[in-house]
C-alpha positions, 0 to 999 in steps of 0.5 A: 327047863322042863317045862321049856320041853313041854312048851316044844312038844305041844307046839311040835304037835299043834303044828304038824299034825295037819302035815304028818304026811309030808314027802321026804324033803331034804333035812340034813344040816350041811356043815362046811368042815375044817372052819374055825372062827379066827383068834380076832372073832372070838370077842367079838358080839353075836347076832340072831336075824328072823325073818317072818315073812310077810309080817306086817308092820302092825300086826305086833300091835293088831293081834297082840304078840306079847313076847314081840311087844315086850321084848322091844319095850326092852330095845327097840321098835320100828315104825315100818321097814320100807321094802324094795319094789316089788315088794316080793319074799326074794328080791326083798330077802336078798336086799336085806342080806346085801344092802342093795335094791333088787335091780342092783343085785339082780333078783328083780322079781320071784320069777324073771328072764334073762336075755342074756342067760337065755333062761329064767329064774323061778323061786319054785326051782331048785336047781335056779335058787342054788346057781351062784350066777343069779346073785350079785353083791355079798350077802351078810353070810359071806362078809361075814365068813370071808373076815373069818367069822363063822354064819350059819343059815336057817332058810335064807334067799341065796343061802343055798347057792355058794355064792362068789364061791362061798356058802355058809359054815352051816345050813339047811336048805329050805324045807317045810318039814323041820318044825319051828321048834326043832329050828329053835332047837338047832340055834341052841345047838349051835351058840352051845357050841365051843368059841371056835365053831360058834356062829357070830351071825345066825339067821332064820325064817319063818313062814306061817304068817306069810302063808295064812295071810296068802290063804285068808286075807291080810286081817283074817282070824287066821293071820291073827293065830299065825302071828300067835304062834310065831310069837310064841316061837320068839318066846321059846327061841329067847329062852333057849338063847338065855339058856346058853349064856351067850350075849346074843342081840336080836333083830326080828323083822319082815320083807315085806307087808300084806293086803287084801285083793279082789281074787274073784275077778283077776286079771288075765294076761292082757289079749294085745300081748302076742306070746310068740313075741314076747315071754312073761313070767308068773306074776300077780302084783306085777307082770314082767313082759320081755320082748324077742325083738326089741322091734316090737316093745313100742307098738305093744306099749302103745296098745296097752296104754290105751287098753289098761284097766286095773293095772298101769304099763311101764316101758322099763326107762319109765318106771318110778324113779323112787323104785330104783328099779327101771333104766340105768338101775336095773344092772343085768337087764332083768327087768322086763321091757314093758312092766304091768303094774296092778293096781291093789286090791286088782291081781293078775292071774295068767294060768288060772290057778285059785287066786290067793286072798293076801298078796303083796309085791305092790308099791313100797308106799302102800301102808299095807306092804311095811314091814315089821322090826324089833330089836333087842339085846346088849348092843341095842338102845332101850324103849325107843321107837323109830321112824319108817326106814327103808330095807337097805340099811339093815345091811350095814347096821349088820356089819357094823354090829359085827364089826365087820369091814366092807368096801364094796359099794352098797345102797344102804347108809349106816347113818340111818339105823346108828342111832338106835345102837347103845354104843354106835 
């Protein structure tokens, strides 16, 4: 136990020293009051979601993250987690919290219009992340709540916005001022917490690794300390579970992969897009092109299909099946008229902004985009490894764990991860 505290205090000081300066963020826990789990809750098993962002599927094994690597030798081990296209920190957030592809629940990019909303959605806002109309399908959180099983949420795309009117018994929007300690911390917290108030289902995210990748390069030295320290961080966090006696099972994954791109000769915004006729959102792997009149798509598509070089244009019916994304999928006609679609290790760059080194958001079939998986605990097989898989069928592996029933039609099929339950 003691040396638990010190392990914490070293890591809160390694860590927030280069930030001691950061402006007031909004750290208070936000508690819905008068929640209980229900009698038929009580038994029923519990379960901690991580997110890393942006860890890829090989960066366990490239940087040796020991306590990543020995706790799934005690369970299981994945190939791969393929994201959905884009292979973006929202949208594929939000697909693993519901089970649908992005154009199925409406977050189709970090940043998007909506013709009908006559606005946009931008990961940067506040205000946008936190307005329910944006989101559709039923996050875990709110399956869970809605069968009277108590979530809390530690940093989740959707999770600060009550979405179909429920949000989360507790949560914290997110904030880069609570140190990854101090989350750890907070999670002890709550499984210490009576049967009646404990929460079932936890999650969290981290995103150091995301963010060193971002500013170094996908196989930087700095990546490799990044995923140290976050490995760590899984130590300290199966300690502290252990700590509280609760039988807790363990899912440790990422959205998406990284890469290495060009970003000293970024593309700008293509010359023949006339920006009095059409609105395009921010974007690097991909940029949305959304046109005032319709009238004007096809000339456009035209021109570019003849221009483009390092990036491929899509009209929105023509985009690759396998995404799920263009046509018929795209469900709330989010998706841009015309799709600019780099191709790695090309980026855009239309407000000349420094480039990042590391980017993701490319085609799921790049080997670079995978994503990481571990998984452990008491519902869990032992020593296996499994193939590639796609994100969406994280979400019925989730409720079937808990026990918790859905009808609502999802993309994800529970047939596909079963296996690596003990008891499925």
């Amino acid at each position: 136990m003691l040396m638990l505290r010190i392990l914490k205090c070293l890591l809160v000081v390694l860590i927030t020293a280069p930030g001691l300066f950061l402006s007031a963020q909004d750290t208070t826990q936000k508690i819905v009051a008068g929640r209980t789990n229900s009698a038929s809750v009580i038994t029923k098993p519990y379960l901690l979601i991580v997110s890393i962002d942006g860890f890829r599927h090989d960066y366990a094994t490239r940087f040796n993250a020991r306590n990543l690597l020995k706790f799934s030798e005690q369970g299981v081990r994945g190939a791969g987690i393929r994201p959905a296209f884009p292979s973006l920190t929202f949208p594929n957030h939000y697909t693993l919290a519901t089970g649908m592809y992005p154009a199925h629940h409406g977050l189709v990019d970090n940043y998007f219009y909506d013709k009908a909303k006559k606005t946009g959605y931008a990961a940067n806002r506040p205000n946008t992340i936190r307005d329910s109309s944006w989101y559709n399908g039923i996050p875990f959180w709110v399956l869970a709540e809605q069968s009277g099983m108590l979530a809390a949420c530690f940093y989740w795309v959707g999770s600060e916005a009550a979405i179909r009117g429920v949000r989360p018994t507790y949560n914290y929007n997110y904030n880069t001022s609570i140190t990854a300690p101090t989350r750890v911390d907070i999670v002890q917290n709550w499984l210490n917490l009576p049967d009646s108030t404990r929460p079932h289902l936890i999650s969290m995210y981290f995103s150091e690794v995301d963010n060193a990748a971002h500013v170094y390069g996908a196989d930087a030295p700095q990546v490799g300390k990044a995923v140290q320290y976050i490995d760590s961080i899984i130590g300290l966090l199966a300690s502290a579970v252990a700590e509280t006696g609760v039988n807790v099972n363990f899912i440790v994954l990422s959205d998406h992969g990284m890469t290495t791109v060009d970003n000293e000769n970024p593309m700008r915004l293509p010359a023949e897009i006339d920006t009095s006729k059409f609105i395009v959102p921010r974007g690097d792997a991909l940029l949305q092109v959304y046109a005032k009149q319709h009238g004007d798509i096809m000339p456009l598509y035209r021109i570019l299909r003849k221009t483009a070089v390092g990036y491929t244009p899509y009209l929105k019916r023509n985009l690759p099946r396998r995404w799920k994304y263009g046509g018929k999928n795209d469900r709330f006609n989010r998706v841009g008229d015309i799709v600019l679609v780099a191709r790695a290790p090309k980026v855009f760059n239309t407000n000349y902004s420094v480039v990042d080194r590391g980017k993701h958001g490319f085609d799921p079939a790049m080997d670079d985009m995978l994503a990481g998986f571990f998984a452990w605990g008491p519902a869990f097989k032992k020593g296996i490894t499994i193939n590639r898989f796609e994100n969406i069928h994280i979400y019925p592996l989730v409720a079937h764990l808990l026990d918790l029933q859905y009808n609502h039609p999802i993309d994800g099929r529970l047939k596909v991860l079963k296996g690596i339950l003990a008891i499925n």
